[in-house]
gemmi code that builds the backbone of each chain (N, CA, C; Angstrom):
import gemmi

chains = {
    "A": [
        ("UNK", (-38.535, -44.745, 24.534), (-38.560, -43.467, 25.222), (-37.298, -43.249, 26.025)),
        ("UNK", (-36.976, -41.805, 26.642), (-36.225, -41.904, 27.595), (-36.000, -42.660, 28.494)),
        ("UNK", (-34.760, -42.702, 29.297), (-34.550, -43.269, 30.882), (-33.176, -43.337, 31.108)),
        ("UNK", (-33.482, -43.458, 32.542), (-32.070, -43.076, 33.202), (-31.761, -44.412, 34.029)),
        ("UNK", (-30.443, -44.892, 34.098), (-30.529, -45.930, 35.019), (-29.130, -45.478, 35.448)),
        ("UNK", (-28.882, -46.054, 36.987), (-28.220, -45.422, 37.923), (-28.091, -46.708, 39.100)),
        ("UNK", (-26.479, -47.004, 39.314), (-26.520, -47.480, 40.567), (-27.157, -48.049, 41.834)),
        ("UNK", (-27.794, -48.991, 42.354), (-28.666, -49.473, 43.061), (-27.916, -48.972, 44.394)),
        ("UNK", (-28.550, -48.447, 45.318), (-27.441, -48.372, 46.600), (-28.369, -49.255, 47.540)),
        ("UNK", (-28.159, -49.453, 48.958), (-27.219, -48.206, 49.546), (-26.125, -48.142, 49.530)),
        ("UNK", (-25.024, -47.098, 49.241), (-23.753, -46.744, 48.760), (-23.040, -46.625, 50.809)),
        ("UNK", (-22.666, -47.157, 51.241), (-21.781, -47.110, 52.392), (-20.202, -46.931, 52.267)),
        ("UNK", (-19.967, -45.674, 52.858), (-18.065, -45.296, 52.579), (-18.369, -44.752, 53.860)),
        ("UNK", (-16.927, -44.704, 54.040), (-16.264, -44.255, 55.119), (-15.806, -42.947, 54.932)),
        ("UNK", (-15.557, -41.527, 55.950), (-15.198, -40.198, 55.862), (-14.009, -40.430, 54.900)),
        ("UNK", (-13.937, -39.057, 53.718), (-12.859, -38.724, 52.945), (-12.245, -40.006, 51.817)),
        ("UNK", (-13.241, -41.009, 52.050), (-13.015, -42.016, 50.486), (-13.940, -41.611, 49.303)),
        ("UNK", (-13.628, -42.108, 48.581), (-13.828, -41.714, 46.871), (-15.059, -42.071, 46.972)),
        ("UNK", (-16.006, -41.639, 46.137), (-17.093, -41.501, 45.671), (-17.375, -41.783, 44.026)),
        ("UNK", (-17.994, -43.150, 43.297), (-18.454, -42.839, 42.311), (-19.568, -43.570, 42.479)),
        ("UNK", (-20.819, -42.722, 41.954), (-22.618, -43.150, 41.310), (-22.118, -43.612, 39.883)),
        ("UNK", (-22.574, -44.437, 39.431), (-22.217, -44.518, 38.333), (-24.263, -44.216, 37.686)),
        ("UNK", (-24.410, -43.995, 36.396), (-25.526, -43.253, 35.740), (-25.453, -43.493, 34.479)),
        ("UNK", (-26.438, -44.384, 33.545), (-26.738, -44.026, 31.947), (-27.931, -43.941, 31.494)),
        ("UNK", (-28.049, -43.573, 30.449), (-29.470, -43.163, 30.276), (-29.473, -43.483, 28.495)),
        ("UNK", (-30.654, -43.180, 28.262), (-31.312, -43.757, 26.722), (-32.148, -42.490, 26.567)),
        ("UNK", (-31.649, -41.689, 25.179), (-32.434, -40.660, 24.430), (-31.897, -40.302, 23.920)),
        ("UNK", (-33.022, -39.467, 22.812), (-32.657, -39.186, 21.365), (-32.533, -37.439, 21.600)),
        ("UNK", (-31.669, -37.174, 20.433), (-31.618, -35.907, 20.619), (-29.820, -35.869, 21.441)),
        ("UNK", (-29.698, -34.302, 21.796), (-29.001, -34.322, 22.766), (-29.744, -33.697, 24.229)),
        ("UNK", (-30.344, -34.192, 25.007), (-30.415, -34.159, 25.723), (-29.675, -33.092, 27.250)),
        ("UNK", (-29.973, -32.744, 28.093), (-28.955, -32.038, 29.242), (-29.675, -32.955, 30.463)),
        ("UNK", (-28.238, -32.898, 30.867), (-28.234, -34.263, 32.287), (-27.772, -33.307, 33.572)),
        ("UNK", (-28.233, -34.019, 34.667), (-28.411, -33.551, 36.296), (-28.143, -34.393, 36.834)),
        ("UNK", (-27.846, -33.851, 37.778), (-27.809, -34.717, 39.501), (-28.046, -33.847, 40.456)),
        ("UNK", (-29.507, -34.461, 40.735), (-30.330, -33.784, 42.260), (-29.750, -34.771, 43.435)),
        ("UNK", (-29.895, -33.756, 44.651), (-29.428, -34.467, 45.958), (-30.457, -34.298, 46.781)),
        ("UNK", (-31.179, -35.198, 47.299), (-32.037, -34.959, 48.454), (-31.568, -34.914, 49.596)),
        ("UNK", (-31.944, -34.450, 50.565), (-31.337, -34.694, 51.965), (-32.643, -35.032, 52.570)),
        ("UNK", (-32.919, -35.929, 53.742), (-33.966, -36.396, 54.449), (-34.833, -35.447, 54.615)),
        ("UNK", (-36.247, -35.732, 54.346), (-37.132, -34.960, 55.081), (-37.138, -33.337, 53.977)),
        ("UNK", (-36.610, -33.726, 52.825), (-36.100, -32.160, 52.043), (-36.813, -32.546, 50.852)),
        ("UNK", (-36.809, -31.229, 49.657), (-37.286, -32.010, 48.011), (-35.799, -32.010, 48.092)),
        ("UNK", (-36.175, -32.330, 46.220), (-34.647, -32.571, 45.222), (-34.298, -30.928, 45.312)),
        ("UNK", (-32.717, -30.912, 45.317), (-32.046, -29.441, 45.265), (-31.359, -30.138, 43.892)),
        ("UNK", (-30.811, -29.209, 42.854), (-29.855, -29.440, 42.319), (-28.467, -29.351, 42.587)),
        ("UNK", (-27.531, -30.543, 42.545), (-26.468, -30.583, 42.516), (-25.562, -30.291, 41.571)),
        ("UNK", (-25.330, -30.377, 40.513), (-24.963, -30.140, 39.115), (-25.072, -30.490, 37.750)),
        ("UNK", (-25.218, -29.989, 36.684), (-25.778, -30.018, 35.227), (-24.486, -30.161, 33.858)),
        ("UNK", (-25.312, -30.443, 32.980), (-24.119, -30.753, 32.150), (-24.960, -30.578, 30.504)),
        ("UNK", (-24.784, -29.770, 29.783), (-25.695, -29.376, 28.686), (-25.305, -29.632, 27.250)),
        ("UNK", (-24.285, -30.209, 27.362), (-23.432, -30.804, 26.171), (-22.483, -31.650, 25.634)),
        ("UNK", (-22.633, -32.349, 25.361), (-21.771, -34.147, 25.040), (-19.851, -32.950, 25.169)),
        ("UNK", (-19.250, -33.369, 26.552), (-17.925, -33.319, 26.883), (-17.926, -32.227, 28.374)),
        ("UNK", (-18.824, -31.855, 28.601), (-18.982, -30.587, 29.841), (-19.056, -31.343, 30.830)),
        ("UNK", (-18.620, -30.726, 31.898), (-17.864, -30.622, 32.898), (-19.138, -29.673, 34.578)),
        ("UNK", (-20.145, -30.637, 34.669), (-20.558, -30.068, 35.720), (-19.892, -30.548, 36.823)),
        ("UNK", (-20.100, -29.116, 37.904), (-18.966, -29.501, 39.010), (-19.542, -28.539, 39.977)),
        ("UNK", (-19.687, -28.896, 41.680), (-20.524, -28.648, 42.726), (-19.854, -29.227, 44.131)),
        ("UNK", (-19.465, -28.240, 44.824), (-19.787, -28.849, 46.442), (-18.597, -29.933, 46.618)),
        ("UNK", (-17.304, -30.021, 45.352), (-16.802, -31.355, 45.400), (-16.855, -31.963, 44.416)),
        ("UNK", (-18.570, -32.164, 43.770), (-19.037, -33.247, 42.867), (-18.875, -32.887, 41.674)),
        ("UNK", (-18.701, -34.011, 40.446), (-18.269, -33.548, 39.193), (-18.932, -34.691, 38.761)),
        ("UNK", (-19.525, -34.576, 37.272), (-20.049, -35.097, 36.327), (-19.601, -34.937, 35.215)),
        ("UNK", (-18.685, -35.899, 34.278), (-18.937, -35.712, 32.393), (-20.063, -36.343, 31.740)),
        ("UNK", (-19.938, -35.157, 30.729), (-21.293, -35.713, 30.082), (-20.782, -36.450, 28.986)),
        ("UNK", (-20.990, -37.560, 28.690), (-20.329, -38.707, 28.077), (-21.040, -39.296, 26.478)),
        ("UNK", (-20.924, -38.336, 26.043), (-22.259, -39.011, 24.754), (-21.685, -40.223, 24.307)),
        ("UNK", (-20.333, -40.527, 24.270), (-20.029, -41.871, 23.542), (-20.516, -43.353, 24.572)),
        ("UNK", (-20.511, -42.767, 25.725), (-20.722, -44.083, 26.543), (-22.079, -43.657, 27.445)),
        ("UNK", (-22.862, -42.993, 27.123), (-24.087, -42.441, 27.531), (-24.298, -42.071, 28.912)),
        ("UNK", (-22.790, -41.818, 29.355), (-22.981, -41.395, 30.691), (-23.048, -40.262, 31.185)),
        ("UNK", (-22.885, -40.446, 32.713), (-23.101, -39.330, 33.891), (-22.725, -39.365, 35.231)),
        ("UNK", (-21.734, -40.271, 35.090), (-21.162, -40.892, 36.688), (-20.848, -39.357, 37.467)),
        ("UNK", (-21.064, -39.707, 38.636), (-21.062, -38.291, 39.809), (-19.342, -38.759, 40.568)),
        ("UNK", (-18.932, -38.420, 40.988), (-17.875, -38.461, 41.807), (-17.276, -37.272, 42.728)),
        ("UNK", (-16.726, -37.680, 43.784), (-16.220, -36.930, 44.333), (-14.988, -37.829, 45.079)),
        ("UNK", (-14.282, -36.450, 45.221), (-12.829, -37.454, 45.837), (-12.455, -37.436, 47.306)),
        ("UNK", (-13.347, -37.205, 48.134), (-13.587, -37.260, 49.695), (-14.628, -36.546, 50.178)),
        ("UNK", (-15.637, -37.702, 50.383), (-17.115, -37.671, 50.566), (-17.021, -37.399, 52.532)),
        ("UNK", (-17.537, -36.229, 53.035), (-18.057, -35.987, 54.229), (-19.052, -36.832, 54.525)),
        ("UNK", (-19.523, -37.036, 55.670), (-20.464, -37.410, 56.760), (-21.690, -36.215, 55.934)),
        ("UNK", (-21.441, -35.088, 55.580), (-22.798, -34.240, 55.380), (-23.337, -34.660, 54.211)),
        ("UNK", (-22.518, -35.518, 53.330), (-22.732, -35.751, 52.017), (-23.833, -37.105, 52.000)),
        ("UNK", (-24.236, -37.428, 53.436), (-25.333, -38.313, 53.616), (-26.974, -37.870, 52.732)),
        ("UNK", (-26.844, -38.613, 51.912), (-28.431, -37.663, 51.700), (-28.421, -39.113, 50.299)),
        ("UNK", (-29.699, -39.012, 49.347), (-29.963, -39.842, 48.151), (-29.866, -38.858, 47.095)),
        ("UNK", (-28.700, -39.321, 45.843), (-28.632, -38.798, 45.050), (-29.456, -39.267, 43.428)),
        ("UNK", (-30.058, -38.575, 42.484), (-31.062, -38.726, 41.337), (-30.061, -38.132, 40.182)),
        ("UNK", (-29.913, -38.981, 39.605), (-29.281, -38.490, 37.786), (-30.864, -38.442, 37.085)),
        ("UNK", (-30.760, -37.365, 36.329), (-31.906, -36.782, 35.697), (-31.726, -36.235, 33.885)),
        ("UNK", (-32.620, -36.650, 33.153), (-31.944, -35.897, 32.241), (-33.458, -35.456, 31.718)),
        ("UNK", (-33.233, -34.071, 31.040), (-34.422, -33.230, 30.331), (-33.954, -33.185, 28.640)),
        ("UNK", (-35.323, -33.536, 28.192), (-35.348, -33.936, 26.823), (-34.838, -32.987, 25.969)),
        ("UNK", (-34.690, -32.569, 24.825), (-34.539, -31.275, 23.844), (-35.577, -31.251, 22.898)),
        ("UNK", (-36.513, -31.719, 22.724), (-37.646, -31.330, 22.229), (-39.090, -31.622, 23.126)),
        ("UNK", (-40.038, -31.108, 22.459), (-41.524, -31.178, 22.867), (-41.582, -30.356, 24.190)),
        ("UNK", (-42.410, -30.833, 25.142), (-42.309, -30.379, 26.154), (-41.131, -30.566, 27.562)),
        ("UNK", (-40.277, -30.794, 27.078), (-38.940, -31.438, 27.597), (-38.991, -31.812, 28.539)),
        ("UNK", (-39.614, -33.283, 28.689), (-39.871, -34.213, 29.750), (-38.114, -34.408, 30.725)),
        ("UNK", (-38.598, -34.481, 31.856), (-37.542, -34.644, 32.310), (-37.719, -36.458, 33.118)),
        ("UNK", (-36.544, -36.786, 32.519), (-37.146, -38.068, 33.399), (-36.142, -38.694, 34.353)),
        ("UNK", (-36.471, -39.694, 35.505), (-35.319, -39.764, 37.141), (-34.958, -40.832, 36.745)),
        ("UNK", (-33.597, -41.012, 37.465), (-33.180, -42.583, 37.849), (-33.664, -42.582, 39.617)),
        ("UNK", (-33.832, -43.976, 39.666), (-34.536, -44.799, 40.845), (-33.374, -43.973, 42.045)),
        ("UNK", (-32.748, -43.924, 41.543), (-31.913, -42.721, 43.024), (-31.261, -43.765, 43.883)),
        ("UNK", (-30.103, -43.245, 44.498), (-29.348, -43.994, 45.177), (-28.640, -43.456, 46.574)),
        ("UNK", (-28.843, -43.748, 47.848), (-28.448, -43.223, 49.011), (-27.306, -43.921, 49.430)),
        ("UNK", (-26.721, -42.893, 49.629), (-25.588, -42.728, 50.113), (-25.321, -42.344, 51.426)),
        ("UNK", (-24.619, -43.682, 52.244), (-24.780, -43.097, 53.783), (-22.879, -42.918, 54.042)),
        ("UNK", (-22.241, -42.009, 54.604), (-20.880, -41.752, 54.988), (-20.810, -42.450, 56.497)),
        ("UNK", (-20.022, -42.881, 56.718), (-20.080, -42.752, 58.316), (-18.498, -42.284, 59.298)),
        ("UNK", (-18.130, -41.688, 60.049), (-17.425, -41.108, 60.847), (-16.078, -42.594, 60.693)),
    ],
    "B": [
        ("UNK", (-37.142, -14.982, 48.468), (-37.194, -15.713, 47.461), (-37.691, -16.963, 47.214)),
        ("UNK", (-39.229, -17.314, 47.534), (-39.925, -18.133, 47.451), (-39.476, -19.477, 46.738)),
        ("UNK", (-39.476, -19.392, 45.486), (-39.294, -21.278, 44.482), (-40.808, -21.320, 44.646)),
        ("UNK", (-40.952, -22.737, 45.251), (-41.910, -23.399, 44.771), (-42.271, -24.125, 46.244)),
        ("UNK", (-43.613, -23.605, 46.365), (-44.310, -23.636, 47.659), (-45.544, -24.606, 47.703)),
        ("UNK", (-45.287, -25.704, 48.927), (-46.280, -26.754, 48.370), (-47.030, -26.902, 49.795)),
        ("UNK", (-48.530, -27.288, 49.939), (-49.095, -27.296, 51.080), (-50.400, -28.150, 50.855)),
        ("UNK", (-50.631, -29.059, 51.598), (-49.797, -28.847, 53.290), (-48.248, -29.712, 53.359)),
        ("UNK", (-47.619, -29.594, 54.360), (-46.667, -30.729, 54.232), (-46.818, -31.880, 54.753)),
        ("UNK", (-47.700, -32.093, 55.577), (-48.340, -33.801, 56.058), (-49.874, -33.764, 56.558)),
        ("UNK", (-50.210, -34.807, 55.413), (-51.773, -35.338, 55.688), (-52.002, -36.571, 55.571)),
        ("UNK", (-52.657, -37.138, 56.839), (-54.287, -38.002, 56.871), (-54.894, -38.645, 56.439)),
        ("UNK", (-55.240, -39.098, 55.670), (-56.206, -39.404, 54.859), (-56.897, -40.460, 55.491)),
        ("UNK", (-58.676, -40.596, 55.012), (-59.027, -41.990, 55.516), (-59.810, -42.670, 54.116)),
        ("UNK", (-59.482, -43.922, 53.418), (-59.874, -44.653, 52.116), (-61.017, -44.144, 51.878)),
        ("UNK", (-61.564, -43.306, 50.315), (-62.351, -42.622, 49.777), (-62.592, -40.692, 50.362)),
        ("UNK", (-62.092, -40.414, 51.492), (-61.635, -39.210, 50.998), (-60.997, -38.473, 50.179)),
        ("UNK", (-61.502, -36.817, 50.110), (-60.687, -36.459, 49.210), (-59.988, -34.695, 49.733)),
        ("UNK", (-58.891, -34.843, 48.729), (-58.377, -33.454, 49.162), (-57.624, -33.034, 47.788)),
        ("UNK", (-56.820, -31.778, 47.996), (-56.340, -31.083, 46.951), (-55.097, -30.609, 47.710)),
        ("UNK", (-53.584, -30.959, 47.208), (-52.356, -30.346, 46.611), (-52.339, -29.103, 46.300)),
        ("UNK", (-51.522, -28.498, 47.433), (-51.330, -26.873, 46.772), (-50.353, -26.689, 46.089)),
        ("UNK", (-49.934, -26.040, 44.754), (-48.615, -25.604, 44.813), (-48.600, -24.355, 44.231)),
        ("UNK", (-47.783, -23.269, 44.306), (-47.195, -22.368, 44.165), (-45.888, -22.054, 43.320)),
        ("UNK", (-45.904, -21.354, 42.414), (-44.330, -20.788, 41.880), (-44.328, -19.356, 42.006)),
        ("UNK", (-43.058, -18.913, 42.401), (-42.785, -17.294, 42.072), (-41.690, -16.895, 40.642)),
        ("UNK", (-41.402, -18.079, 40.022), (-40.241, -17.949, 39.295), (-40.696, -17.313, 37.720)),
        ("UNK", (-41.792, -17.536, 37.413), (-42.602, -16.657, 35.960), (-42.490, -18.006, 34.978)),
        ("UNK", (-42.412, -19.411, 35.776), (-41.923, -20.284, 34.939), (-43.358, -21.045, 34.170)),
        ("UNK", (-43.139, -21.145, 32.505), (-44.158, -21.694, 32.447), (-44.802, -23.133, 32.712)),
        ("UNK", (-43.981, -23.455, 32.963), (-44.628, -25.470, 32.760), (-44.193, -26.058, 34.608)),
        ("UNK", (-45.297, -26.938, 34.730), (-45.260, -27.359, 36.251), (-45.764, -28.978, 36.262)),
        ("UNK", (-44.905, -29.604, 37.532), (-45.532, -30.944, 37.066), (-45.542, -31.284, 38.747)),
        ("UNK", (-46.402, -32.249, 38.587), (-46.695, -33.025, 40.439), (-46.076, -34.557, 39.576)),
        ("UNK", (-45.478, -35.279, 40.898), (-44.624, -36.319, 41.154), (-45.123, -37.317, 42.484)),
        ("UNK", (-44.766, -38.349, 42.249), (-44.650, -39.124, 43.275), (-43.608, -39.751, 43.482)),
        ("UNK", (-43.403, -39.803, 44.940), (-41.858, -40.622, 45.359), (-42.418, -41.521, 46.130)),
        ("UNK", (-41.699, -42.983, 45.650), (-41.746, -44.023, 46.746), (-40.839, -44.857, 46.809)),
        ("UNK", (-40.330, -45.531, 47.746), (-39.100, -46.389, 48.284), (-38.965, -46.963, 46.977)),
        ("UNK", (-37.887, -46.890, 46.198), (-36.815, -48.173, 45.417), (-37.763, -47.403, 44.028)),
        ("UNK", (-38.149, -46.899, 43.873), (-39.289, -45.929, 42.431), (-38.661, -44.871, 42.298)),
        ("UNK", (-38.059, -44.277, 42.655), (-37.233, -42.901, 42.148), (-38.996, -42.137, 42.474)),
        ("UNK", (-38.704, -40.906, 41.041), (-40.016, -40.467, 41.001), (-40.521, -40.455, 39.771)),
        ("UNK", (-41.789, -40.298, 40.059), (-42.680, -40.769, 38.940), (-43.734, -39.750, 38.187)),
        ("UNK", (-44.088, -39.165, 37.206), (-45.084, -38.191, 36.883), (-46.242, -38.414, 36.792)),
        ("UNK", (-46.585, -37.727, 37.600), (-48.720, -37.960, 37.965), (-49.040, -37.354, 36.695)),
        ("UNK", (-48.933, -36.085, 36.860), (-49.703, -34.844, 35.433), (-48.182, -33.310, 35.522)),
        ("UNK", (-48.223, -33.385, 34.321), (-47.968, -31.980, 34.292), (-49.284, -30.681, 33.116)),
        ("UNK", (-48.028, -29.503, 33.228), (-48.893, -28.622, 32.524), (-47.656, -27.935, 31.892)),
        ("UNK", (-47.587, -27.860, 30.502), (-46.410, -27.150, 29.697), (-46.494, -25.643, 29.623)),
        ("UNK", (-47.843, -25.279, 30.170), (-48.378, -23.817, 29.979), (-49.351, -23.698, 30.471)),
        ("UNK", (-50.016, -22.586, 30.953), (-51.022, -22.028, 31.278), (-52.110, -22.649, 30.717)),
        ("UNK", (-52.976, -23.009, 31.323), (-54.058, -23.286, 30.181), (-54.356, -24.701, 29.944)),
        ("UNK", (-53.358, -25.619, 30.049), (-53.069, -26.813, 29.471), (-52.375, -28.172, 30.323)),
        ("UNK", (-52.535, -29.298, 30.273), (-52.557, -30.218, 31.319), (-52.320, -31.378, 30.706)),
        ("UNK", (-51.534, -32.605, 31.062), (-51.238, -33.490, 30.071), (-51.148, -34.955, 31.581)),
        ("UNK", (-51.179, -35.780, 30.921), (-50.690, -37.166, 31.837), (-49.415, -37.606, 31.660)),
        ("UNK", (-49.455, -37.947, 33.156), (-48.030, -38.578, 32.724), (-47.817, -39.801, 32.948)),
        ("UNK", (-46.476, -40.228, 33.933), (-47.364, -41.941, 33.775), (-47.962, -42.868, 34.862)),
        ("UNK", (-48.068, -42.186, 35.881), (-49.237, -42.736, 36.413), (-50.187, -41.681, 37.007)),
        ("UNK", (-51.661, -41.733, 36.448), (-52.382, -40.315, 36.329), (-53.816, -41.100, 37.024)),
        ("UNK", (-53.861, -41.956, 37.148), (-54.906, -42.746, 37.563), (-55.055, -42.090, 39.056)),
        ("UNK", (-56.302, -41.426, 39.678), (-56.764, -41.630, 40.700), (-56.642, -39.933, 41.019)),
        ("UNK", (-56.126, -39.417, 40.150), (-55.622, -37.594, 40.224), (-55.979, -37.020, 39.278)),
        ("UNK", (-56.296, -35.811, 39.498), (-56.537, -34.362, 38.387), (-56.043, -33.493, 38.874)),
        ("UNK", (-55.871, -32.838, 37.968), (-55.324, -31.294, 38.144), (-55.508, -29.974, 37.804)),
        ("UNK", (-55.099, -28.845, 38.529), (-55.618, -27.699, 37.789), (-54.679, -26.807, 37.874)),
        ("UNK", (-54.396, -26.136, 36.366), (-53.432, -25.169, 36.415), (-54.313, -23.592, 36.631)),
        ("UNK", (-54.396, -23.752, 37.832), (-55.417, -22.338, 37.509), (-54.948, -20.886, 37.170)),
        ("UNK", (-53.594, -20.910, 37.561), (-52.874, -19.537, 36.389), (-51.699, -19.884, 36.000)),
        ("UNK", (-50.927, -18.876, 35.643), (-49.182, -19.378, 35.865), (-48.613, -19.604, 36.845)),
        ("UNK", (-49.160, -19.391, 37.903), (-48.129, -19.610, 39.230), (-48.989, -21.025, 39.635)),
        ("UNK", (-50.084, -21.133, 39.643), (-50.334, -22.557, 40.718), (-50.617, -23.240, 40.097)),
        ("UNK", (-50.963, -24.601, 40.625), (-51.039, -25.972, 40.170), (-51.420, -26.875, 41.202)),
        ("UNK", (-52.652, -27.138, 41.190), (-52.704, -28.391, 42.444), (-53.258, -29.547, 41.513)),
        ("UNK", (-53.367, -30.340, 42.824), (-53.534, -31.831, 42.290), (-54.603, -32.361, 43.458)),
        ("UNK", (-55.380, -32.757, 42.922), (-56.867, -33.548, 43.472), (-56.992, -35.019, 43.255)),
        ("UNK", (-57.018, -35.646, 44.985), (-57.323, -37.401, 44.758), (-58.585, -36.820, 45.456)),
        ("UNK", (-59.876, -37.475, 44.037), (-61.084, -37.360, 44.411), (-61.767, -38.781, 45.605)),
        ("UNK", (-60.775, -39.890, 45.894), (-61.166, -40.474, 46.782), (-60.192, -41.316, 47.231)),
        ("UNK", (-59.459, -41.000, 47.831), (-58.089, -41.296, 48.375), (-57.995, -42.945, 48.333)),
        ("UNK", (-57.475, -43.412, 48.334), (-57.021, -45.018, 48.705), (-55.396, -45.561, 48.652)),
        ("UNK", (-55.587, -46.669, 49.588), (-53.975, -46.547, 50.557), (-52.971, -46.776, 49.603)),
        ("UNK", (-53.331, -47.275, 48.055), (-52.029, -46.901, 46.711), (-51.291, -45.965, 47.113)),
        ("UNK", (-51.948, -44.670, 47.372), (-52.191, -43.318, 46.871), (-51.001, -42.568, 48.073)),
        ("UNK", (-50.434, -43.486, 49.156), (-49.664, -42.834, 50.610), (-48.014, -42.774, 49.633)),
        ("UNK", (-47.706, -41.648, 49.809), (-46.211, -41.488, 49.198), (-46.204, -40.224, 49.496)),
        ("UNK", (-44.907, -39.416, 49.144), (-44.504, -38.240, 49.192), (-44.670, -37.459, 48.113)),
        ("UNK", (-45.513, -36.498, 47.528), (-46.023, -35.284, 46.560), (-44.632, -34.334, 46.825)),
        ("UNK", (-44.501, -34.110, 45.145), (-43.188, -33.252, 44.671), (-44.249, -32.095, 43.494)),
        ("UNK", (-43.964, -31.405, 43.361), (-44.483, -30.037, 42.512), (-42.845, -29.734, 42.323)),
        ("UNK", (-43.222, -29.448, 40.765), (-41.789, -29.150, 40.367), (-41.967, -27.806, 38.964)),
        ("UNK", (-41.459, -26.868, 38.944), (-41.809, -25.961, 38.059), (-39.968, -26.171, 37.156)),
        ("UNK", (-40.088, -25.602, 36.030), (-38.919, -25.183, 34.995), (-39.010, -23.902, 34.220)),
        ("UNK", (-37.938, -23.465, 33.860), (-38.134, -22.570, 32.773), (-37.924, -23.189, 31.412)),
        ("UNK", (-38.601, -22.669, 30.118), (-38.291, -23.090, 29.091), (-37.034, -23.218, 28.668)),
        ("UNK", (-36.473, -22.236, 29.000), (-34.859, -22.252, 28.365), (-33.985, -23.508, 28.859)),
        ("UNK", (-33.538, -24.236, 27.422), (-32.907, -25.652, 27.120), (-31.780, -25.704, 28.222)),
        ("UNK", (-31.607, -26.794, 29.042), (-30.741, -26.875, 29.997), (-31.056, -26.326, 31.561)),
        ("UNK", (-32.512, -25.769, 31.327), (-32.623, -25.356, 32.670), (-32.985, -26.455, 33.616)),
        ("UNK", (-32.821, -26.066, 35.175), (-33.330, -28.257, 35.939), (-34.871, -27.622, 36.137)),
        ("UNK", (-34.981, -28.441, 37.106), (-36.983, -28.632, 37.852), (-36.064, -27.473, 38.965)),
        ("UNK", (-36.856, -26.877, 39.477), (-37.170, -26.523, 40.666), (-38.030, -27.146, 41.482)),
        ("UNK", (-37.569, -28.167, 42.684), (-38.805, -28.522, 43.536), (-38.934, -27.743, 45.058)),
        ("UNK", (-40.744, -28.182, 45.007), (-40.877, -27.685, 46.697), (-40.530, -28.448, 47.914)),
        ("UNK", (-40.849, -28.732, 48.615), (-40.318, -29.615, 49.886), (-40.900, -30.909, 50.056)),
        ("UNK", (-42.110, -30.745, 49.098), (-42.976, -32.051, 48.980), (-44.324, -32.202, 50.355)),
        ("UNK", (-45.130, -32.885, 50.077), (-46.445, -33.368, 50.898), (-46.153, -34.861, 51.144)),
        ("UNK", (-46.366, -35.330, 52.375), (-46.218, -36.394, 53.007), (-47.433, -36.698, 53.310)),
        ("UNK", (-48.089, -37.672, 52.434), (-49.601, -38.187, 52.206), (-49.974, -39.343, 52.911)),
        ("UNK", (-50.323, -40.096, 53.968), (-50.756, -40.697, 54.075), (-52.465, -41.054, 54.527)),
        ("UNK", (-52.300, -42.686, 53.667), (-54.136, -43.379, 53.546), (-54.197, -44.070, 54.322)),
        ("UNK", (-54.813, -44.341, 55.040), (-55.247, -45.625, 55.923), (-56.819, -45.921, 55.597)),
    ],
}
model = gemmi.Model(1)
for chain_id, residues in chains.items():
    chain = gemmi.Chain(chain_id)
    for i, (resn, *xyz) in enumerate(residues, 1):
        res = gemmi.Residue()
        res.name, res.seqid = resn, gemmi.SeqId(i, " ")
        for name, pos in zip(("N", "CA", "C"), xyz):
            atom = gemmi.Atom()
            atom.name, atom.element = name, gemmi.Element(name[0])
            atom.pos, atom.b_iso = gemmi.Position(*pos), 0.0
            res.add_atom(atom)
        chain.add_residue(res)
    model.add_chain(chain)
structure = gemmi.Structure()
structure.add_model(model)
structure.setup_entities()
């Protein structure tokens, strides 16, 4: 079946250093991949999407390729704020049936000053 | 502009009570699913519903039911609560169209004692 696997955190950086989640996943089909951001005490918001093996989702900073040769979805950004504190989820939704969407275990990310 | 409206946002519980999950969509979306989040688990699918009418398991369905009682709502019923059962409730609606994400609500903060 599907799944997503993703970076174990907690991810600790310091203001305005680089940022990469790294993210892969297993499914058939082509698939469209996400990255939700929670912030404490919040649901999942979406952060950005990617709907086709070479696209280019991009948000707030954050950018994702969608990687069909190496089954990825790494998130990055190239100077992570203090606001960018929150746990981030790579997600991907199936292309057939009822298009299950299924999470990676999610990974928090704390910035600090 | 509503989304997806979930209630209550924190409950109570005492081992073998029971209660019911509200949720709400305004988006005309057909398919809705309830989730559980817990530390180092990402999230997990209790039940969804691909449509009106219709209700499926997901993968952990043990101890919950559900009811899609039109297109817009969807709750979820622990007919006798027990302290497994304390995590954070996600209701998440989509549209059919390929590439679209979940929409979630803010989630229910459940606790059993």
């Amino acid at each position: 079946g599907d799944s997503v696997t993703q970076m174990e955190g907690p991810v600790t950086l310091s203001e305005e250093a680089f940022l990469t989640i790294n993210c892969t996943y297993t499914a058939t089909g082509y698939p469209s991949l996400f990255w939700y951001v929670q912030y404490p005490g919040e649901g999942l918001q979406l952060l950005l999407k990617a709907t086709k093996a070479d696209d280019k989702g991009s948000n707030k900073g954050f950018e994702a390729t969608y990687r069909k040769e190496t089954t990825s979805f790494h998130l990055e950004k190239g100077s992570v704020q203090v606001s960018d504190s929150a746990v981030y989820f790579c997600a991907l939704r199936s292309s057939g049936g009822y298009q299950k969407v299924t999470f990676g275990t999610g990974t928090k990310l704390q910035v600090i000053p | 502009n509503a989304g997806v409206t979930q209630t209550p946002k924190f409950q109570v519980l005492k081992t073998g009570q029971s209660m019911t999950l509200q949720c709400a969509q305004d988006m005309n979306h057909n398919s809705m699913y309830w989730y559980r989040q817990d530390p180092g688990m990402g999230l997990r699918l209790i039940y969804y519903s691909a449509s009106e009418g219709t209700t499926d398991k997901g993968e952990v369905p043990n101890g919950y039911n559900v009811s899609r009682l039109n297109k817009r709502e969807f709750s979820l019923r622990l007919e006798s609560a027990a302290p497994s059962q304390t995590s954070v409730y996600f209701c998440a609606s989509i549209q059919g169209e390929a590439g679209s994400p979940l929409h979630f609500g803010n989630g229910t903060r459940l606790t059993v004692t």
